[in-house]
C-alpha positions in Angstrom: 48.1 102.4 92.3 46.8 100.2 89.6 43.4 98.2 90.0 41.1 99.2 92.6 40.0 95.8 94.2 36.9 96.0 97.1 36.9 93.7 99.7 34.0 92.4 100.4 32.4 89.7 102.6 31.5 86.2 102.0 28.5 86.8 101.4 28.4 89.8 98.7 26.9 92.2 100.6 29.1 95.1 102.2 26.5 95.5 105.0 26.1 92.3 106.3 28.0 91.4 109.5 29.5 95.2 109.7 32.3 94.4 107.2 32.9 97.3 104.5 34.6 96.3 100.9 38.1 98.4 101.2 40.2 99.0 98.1 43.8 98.0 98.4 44.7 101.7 98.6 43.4 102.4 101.3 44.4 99.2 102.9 47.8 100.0 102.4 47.9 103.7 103.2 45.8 102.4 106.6 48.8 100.0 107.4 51.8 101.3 106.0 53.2 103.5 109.1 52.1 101.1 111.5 54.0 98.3 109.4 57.2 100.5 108.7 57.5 101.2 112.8 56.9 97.5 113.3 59.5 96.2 111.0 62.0 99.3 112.3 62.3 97.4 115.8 63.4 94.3 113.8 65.7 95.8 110.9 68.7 97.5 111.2 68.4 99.5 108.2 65.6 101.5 106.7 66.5 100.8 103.0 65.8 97.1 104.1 62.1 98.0 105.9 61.3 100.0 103.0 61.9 96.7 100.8 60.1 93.9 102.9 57.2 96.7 103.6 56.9 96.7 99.7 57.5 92.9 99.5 54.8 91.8 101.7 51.9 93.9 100.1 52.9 92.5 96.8 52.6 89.0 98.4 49.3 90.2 99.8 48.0 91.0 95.8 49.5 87.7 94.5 47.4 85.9 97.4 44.2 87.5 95.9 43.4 90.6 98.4 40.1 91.3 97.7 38.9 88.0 98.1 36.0 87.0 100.6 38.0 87.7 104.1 37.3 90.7 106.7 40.0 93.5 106.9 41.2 92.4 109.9 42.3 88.9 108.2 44.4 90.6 105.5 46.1 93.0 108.1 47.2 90.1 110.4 48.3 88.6 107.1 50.3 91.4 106.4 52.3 91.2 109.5 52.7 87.8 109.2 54.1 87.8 105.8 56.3 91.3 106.9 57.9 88.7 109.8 58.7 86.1 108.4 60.5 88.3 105.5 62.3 90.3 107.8 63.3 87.1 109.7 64.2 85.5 106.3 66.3 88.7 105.6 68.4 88.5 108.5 68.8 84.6 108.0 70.3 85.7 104.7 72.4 88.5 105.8 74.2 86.3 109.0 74.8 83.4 106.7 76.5 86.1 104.0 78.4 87.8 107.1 76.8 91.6 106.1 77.4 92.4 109.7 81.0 92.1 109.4 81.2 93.7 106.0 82.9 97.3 106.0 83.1 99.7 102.5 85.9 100.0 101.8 86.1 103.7 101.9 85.3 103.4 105.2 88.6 101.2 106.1 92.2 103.8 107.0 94.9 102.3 105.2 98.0 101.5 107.0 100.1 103.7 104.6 99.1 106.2 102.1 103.1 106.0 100.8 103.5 105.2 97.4 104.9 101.8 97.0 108.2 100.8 96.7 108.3 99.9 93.4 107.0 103.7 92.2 109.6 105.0 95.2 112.6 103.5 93.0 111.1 104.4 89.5 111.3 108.2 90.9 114.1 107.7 92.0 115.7 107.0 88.8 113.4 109.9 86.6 114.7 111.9 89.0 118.5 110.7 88.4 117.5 110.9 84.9 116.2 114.6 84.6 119.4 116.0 87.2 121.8 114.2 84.5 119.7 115.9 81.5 120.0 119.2 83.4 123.9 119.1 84.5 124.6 118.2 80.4 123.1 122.0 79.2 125.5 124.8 78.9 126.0 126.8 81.7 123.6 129.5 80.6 121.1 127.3 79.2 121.0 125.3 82.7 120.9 128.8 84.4 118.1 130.2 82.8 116.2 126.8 82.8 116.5 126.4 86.5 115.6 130.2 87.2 112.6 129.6 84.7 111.2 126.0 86.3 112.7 126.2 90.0 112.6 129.6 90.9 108.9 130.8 88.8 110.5 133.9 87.0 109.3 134.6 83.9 110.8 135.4 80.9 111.6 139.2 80.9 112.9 138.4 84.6 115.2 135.9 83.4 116.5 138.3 80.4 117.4 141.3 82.9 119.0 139.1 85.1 121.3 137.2 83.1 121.6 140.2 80.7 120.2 138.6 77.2 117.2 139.4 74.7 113.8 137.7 75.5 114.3 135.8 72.6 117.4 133.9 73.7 116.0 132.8 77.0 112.9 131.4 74.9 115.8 129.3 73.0 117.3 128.3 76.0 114.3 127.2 77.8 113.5 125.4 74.1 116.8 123.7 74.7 116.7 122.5 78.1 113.1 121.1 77.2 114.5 118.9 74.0 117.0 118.1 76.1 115.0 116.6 78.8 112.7 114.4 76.2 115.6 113.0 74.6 117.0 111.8 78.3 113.5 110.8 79.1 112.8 109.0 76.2 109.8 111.1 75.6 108.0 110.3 78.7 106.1 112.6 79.9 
């Protein structure tokens, strides 16, 4: 935790007036739950009570805990300082609206459809590739189509149109160059 700092009394001796020195430590890890549940009534999230629970016993080292004052001083200190930062927070948060604000994964769209601009784009690839297609030989379009549109593969092909594995390998080759040239190489 860094320094251990006693607390003692005002006049240097832990006996006097029942007071005990207590390190910061324990101090905090007296406090802590206590301050958590208090701040929890009074925060909407608990990222934010972690951060002002943290926040106020750093304030409480910067204003010199270990100093002459009795336990129960710092404590209502503590809470003091934990109030007025939570109070400050939400100050903060109503003037920035964070009540009203929504992620954005958390908002439905109202459509999911691609826009129109990509609608007529597709439109016109599509246009493109059908033109590209109806310009092959008959066989060539034939064996292209059965090889893209209907999944066969290439000994499938061969037996049904009655040519060599090879020749449906050129024809597919064909139909491919043919496509990128219509395209413009696109992919």
């Amino acid at each position: 935790m860094g320094n251990v700092v006693h607390l003692a009394n005002s006049a240097g001796d832990p006996g006097e007036a029942g007071v005990e020195p207590q390190t910061f430590e324990v101090f905090f890890t007296e406090h802590r739950r206590a301050l958590s549940s208090y701040l929890r009534r009074r925060m909407a999230s608990e990222a934010d009570v972690q951060e002002v629970v943290q926040e106020s016993y750093a304030r409480i080292l910067s204003y010199g805990y270990g100093c002459s004052r009795p336990p129960v001083v710092w404590k209502a200190l503590l809470y003091r300082i934990a109030t007025n930062l939570a109070f400050s927070r939400g100050r903060m948060d109503r003037a920035r609206n964070q009540a009203g604000h929504v992620p954005l994964d958390d908002v439905d769209l109202a459509c999911e459809a691609p826009c129109q601009e990509r609608m007529v784009s597709a439109q016109q690839e599509l246009r493109l590739v059908r033109q590209a297609i109806l310009g092959l030989s008959p066989k060539c379009r034939k064996v292209f189509l059965l090889s893209r549109t209907h999944h066969k593969t290439y000994p499938e092909i061969a037996d049904l149109c009655g040519i060599s594995v090879k020749m449906v390998e050129k024809y597919v080759s064909q139909a491919l160059a043919a496509l990128r040239r219509e395209l413009g190489g696109r992919p």
